[in-house]
Structures are given as C-alpha cells and as structure tokens.
C-alpha distance (Angstrom), angle and dihedral (degrees) to the residues before:
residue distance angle dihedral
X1 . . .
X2 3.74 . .
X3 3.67 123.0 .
X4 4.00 124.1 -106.5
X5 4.09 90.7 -110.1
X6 4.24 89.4 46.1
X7 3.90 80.7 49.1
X8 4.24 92.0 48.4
X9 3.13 94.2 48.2
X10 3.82 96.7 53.7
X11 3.70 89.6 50.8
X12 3.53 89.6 41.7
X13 4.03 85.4 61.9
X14 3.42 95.7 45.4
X15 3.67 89.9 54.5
X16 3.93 93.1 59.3
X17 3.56 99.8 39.1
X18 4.00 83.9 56.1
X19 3.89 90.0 45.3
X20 4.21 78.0 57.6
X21 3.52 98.9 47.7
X22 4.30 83.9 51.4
X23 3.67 88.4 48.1
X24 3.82 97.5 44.5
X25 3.81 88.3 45.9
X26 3.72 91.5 51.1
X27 3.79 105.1 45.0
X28 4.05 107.0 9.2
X29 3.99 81.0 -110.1
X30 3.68 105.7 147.7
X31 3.76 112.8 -159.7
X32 3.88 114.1 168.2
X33 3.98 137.2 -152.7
X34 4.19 82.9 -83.3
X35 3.82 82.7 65.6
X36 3.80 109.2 60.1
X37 3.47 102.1 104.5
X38 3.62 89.2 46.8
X39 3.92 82.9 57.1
X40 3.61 86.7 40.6
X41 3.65 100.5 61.3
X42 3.74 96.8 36.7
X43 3.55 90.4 60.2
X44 3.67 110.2 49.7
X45 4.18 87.9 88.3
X46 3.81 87.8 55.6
X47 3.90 91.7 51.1
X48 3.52 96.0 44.7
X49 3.50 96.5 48.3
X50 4.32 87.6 57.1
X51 3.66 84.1 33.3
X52 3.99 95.5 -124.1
X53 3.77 109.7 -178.7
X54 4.06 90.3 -154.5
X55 3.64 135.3 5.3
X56 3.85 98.4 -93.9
X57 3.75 77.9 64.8
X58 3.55 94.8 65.4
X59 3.70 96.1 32.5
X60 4.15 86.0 63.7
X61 3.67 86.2 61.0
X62 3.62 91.6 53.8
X63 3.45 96.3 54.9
X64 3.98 97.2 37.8
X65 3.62 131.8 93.0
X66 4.24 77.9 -93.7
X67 3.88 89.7 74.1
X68 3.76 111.6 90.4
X69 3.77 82.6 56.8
X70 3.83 93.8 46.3
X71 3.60 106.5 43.9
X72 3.40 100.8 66.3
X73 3.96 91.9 55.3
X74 4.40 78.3 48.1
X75 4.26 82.4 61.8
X76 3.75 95.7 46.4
X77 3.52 97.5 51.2
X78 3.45 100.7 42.6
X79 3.72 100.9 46.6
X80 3.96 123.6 75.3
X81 3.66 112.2 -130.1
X82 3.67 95.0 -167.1
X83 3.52 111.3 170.7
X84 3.88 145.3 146.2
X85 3.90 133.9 -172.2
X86 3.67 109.7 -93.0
X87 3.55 102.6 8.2
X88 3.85 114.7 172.5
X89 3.20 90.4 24.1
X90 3.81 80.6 -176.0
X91 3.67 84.3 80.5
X92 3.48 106.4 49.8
X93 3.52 91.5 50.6
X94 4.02 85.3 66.0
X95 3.96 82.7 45.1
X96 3.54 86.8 57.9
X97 3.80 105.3 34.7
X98 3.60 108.1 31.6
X99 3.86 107.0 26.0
X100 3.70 108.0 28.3
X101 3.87 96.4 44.2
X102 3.35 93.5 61.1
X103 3.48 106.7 42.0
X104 4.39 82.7 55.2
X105 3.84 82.5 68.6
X106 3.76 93.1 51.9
X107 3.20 114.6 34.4
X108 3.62 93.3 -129.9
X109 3.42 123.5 159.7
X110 3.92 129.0 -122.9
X111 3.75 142.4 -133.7
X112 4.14 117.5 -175.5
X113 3.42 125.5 175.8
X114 4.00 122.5 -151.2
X115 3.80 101.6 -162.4
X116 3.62 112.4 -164.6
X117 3.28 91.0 14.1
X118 4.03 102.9 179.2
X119 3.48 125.6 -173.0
X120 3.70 89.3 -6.6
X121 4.11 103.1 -105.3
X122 4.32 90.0 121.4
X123 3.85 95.5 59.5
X124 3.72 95.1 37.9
X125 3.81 84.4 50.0
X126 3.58 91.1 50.3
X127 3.74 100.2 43.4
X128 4.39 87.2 44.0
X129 4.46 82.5 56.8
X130 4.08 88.5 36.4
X131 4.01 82.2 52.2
X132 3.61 103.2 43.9
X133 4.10 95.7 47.3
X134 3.63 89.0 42.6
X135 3.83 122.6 30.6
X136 4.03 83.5 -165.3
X137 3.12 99.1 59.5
X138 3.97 99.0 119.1
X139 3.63 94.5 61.5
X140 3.91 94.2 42.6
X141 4.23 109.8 31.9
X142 3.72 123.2 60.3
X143 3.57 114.4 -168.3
X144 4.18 121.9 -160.9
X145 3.49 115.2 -157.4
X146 3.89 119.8 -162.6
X147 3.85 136.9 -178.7
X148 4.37 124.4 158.3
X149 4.25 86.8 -135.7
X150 3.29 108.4 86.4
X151 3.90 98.0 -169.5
X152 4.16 86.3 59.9
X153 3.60 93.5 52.6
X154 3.73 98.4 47.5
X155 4.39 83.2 54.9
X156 3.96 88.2 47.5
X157 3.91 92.1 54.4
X158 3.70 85.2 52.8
X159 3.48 88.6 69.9
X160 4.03 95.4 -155.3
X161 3.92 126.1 117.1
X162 3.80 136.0 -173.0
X163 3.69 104.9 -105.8
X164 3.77 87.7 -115.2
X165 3.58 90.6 68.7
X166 3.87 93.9 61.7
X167 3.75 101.7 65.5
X168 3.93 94.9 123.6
X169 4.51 91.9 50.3
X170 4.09 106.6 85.8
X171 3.49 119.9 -134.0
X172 3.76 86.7 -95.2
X173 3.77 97.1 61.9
X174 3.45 96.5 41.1
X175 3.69 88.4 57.2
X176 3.58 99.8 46.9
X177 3.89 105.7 38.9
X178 4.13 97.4 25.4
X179 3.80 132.4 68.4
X180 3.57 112.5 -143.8
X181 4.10 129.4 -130.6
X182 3.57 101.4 159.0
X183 2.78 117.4 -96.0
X184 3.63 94.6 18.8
X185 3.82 128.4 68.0
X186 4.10 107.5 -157.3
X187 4.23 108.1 -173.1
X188 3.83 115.8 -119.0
X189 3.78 122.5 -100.8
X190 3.99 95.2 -104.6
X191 4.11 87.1 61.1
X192 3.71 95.5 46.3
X193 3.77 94.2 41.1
X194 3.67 90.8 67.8
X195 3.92 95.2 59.5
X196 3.65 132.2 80.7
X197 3.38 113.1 -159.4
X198 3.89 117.8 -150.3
X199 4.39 135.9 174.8
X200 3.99 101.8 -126.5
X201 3.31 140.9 -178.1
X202 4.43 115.5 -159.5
X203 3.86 86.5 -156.4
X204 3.43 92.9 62.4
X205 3.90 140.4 72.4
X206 4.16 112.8 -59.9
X207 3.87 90.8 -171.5
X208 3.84 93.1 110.3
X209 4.19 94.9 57.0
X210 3.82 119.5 74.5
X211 3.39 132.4 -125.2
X212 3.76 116.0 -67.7
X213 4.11 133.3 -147.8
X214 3.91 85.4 -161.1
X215 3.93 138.9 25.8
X216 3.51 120.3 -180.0
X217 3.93 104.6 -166.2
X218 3.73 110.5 159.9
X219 3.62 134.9 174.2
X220 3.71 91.9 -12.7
X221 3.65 102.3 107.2
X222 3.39 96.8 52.8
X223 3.82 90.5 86.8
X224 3.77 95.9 56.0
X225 4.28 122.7 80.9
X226 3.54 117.8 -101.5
X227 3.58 92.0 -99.4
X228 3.74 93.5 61.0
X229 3.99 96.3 41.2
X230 3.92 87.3 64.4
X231 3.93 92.6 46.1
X232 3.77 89.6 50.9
X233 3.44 99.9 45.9
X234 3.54 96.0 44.3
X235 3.97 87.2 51.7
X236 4.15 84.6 51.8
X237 3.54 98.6 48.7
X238 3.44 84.4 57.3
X239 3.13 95.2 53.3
X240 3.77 92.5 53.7
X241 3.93 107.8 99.4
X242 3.73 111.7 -132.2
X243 3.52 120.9 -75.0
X244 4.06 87.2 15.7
X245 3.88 133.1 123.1
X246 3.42 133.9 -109.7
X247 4.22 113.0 -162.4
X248 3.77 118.0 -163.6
X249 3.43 139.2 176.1
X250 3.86 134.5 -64.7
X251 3.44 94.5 -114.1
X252 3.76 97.9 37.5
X253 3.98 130.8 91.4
X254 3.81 131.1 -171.3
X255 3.67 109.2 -115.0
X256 3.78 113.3 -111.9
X257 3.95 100.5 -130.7
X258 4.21 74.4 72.2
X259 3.41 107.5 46.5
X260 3.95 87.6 95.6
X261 3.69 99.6 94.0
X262 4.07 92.5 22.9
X263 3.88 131.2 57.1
X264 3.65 132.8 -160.4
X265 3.92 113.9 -112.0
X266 3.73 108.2 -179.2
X267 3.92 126.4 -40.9
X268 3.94 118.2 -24.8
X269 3.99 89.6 -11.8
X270 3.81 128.0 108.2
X271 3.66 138.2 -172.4
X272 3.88 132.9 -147.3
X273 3.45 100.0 -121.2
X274 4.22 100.8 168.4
C-alpha cells in the first residue's frame, strides 16, 4: 500500500497536469509534465491572492462559476512577456530599408500587425522607425497590436516603463518620443496614437484583421505543439498581403510544406512571394 505523501503527490500531479489541459484549452499554450514547476512557481501569486492552502484549492476556482474571471489572471502569470525595445534589430533595419523607403515614394499607406505584442515595447519600436523614416506616418500607418493576456495589454496601453526597461532607446529617442517622470518614461501621444491595441487569441479565427504588408510575430509560437505552429502560421501567411513581410522569432522557422506562397529573405524574415 502506498503511503499518504506517495498518494499527495500523485494527486498533486494530477492537479497540474489538469491546470495544463485548462491552460492549453484556453490559449493553445502547450506546457507539458516537464513544465510543472514552471506552473508551480508562476502560480503561487494567484493562490495567495485567493488564499488557497494547496493547489486543489486553486484548481476549484478554475472549475467554479469563479473561472471566467480567473483564467485570464491563469494566462498572465504563466506566460513570459519578455520583451525589449528594438529587439532584432535585424528586422527593423528591413522595416526601415526595404519597406518604409518605398512606401515614402508612394504614398502608400500601411497596416502592421504586432502579434503578441506584450508589454508594448515592439509596436512602439515600430511606430518610433515608422516615425523617423516618415514624418507622416500618423496619417498613413496603422499599427495593430495583439497579445492573449489581458492584464499585459492593459500595462502596454499605458504607455509608461521603468527606466530600466529602456536600455536599448538613446538619449535622443527617449527625449523626443518619451515624457519623462523620473523614474518613469511614459511615450508621447503621437507614438501611442498610431497603435491599436487588441486581446487575441492565434488559435482562433483572423477574419476580423485586414490584410497586412508586415507582421512581426516573434517567439510566440514556440509555446504551441507542432500541430498548432503550422495552423497558425499558415493562417499568418495569409494574412501577409502580397509582396509583405512576415518577422518571427530567433528561435522560430517556417515549416517547409509552407514555403509555397512565402520565401525566406535573410535570417528569421520572410516575404510573400504568391
């Protein structure tokens, strides 16, 4: 006969891998049996806030009538929302050279898409760059910013970071796109203006977003399985207007059964070629 803390610890198991099976059926995030003490750690702020003496605690509020207000909170503690300004900066000078020079000469407007956005730093990058190649670029580039945790996305329209989290803006940038309440930076009006913040999940339906000449979407797949990396990205390439770009992460690769109707130009940076 097994002993009571053999026994626990089964159950405890069982409660996490359901807590992953909520998660996974909430947000597509896949987090296996290798990832329970990430799922461990990540919750101890959620079950201290509802003061759950054990996990089956918190679990019970998962599956009450409490969970459409407690799963979100689940999402934002459990994913990473690592982020800096201008990271890949690879990418942006692609932004710069080979997407925003062109459209100067034609007057063309813009749609770019920022899926899983974070904290905000990529589309305030993008729309600093869309703003220093093109003064107009209010009037003429819409950016859509996107993230599945809710509580993230309500700090990225907030627009204001800890001035630890600028290392990679020069003193120049901070001056001219930032207001300054040490030590806070908040960014000004004719950044923020340009972004459309929005709660979405990739697994789901894209038929209410437009077309877009660039998608960044880095080091967000990575959490999904395999199965659901090729749906996504088959649902973003076709997303991808002609001729646009689709940016993805450092650690992330376009299948090959998809490369028919998008080429590789360069590291982590594809082009809608049909």
């Amino acid at each position: 006969m097994r002993s009571p803390s053999a026994m626990e610890a089964t159950a405890e198991k069982l409660a996490y891998r359901r807590i992953s099976e909520i998660i996974k059926e909430a947000s597509g995030i896949s987090l296996g049996e290798s990832k329970i003490d990430l799922i461990k750690s990540r919750l101890l702020k959620r079950m201290l806030h509802h003061s759950c003496e054990n996990i089956d605690s918190y679990l019970s509020i998962l599956e009450g009538n409490k969970a459409n207000q407690e799963i979100p909170h689940l999402i934002s503690a459990i994913t990473t929302n690592y982020t800096n300004f201008f990271r890949e900066e690879h990418h942006f000078k692609i932004l710069r050279e080979q997407i925003l020079a062109p459209i100067a000469r034609s007057g063309n407007p813009l749609n770019i898409w920022s899926a899983g956005c974070s904290s905000g730093q990529e589309p305030i990058s993008i729309a600093i760059e869309c703003l220093n190649t093109l003064p107009d670029s209010a009037t003429r580039i819409k950016i859509t910013a996107s993230d599945i945790d809710t509580d993230i996305l309500n700090r990225a329209k907030l627009g204001t970071f800890h001035e630890s989290e600028t290392g990679n803006l020069n003193a120049n940038l901070l001056k001219k796109h930032f207001s300054s309440t040490p030590p806070h930076y908040t960014v000004n009006h004719n950044i923020s203006r340009m972004i459309e913040y929005r709660q979405k999940n990739l697994l789901l339906d894209f038929r209410d977003l437009p077309e877009f000449e660039v998608i960044f979407c880095r080091n967000v797949l990575i959490y999904f399985t395999p199965e659901d990396q090729v749906n996504i990205w088959q649902k973003l390439i076709n997303k991808t207007a002609l001729g646009g770009w689709l940016f993805v992460g450092h650690s992330e690769r376009i299948p090959d059964t998809l490369r028919g109707k998008i080429t590789p130009q360069g590291h982590t940076s594809y082009q809608r070629t049909q």
